[in-house]
C-alpha positions in Angstrom: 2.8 -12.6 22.3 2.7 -11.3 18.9 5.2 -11.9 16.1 7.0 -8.6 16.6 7.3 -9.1 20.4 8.7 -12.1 19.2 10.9 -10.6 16.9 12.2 -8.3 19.5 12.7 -11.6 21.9 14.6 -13.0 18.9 17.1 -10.4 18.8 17.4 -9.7 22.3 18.4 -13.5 22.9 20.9 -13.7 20.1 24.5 -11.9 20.3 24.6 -11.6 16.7 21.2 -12.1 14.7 21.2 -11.8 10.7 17.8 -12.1 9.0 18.6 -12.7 5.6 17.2 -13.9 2.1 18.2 -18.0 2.6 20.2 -19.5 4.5 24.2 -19.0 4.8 25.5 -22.1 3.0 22.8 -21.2 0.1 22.1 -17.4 0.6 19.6 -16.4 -2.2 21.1 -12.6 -2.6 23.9 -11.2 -3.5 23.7 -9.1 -0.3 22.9 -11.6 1.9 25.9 -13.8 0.7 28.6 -10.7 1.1 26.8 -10.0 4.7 27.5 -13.7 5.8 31.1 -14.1 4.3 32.1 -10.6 5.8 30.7 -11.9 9.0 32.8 -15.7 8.5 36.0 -13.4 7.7 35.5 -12.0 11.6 35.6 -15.3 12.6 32.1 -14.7 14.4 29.4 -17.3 15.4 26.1 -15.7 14.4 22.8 -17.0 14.1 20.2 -16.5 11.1 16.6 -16.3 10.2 16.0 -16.6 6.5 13.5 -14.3 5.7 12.1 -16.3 2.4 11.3 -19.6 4.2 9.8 -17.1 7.0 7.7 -14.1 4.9 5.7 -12.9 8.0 8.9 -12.3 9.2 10.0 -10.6 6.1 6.5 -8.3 6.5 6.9 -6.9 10.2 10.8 -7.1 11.0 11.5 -3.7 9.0 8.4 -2.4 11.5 10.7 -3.6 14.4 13.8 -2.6 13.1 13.1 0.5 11.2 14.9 -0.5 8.5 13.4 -1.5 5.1 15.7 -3.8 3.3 17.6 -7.6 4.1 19.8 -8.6 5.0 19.7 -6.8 8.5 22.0 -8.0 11.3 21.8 -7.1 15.1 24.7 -7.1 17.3 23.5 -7.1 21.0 20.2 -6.2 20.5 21.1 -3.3 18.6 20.7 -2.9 14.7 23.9 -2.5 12.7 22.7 -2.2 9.4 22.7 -3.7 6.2 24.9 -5.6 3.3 26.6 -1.7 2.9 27.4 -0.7 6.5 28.2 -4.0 7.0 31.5 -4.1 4.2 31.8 -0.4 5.5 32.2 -1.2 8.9 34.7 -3.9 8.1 37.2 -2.4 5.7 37.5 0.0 8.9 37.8 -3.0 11.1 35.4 -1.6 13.2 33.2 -4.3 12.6 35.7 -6.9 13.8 36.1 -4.8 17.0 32.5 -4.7 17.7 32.2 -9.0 17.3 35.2 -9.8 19.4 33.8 -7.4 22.5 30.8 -9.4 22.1 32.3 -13.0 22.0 35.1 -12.0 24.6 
């Protein structure tokens, strides 16, 4: 299996997946910090894949996900988007909606 099929395996087996620059008690971007304490303010238990300590992961994810910037986080299986959909989708409170059909 190569790394993106493991990538894919990765998000697949994870509810809510954020792979982001360090880790969430010492995030090493702004945007990854604001991603992590949007998703602490849902009250959601997510898991994490820091993208520094991991740099082939950093390489091919954005051929996996499309998406060429981190943080990126995937709510079953599906990408959501970045630090700015993220805050978007939270001031709207959809984003709260979205977590709590997941962890119900």
């Amino acid at each position: 299996m190569d790394l993106e099929d493991k990538l894919r395996e990765q998000i697949k087996d994870n509810s809510i997946l954020i792979y982001m620059k360090g880790t969430p008690y010492e995030p090493q971007c702004g945007f990854s910090a604001r991603t992590v304490q949007i998703l602490i303010e849902c009250e959601s238990q997510f898991s994490y894949v820091d993208v520094i300590e991991n740099s082939d992961v950093r390489v091919s994810l954005p051929k996996v996900s499309d998406w060429p910037t981190f943080p990126q986080v995937f709510i079953n299986g599906e990408l959501v988007g970045g630090a700015d959909i993220i805050a978007q989708m939270h001031e709207s409170g959809e984003l709260k909606k979205l977590i709590d059909s997941v962890e119900s």
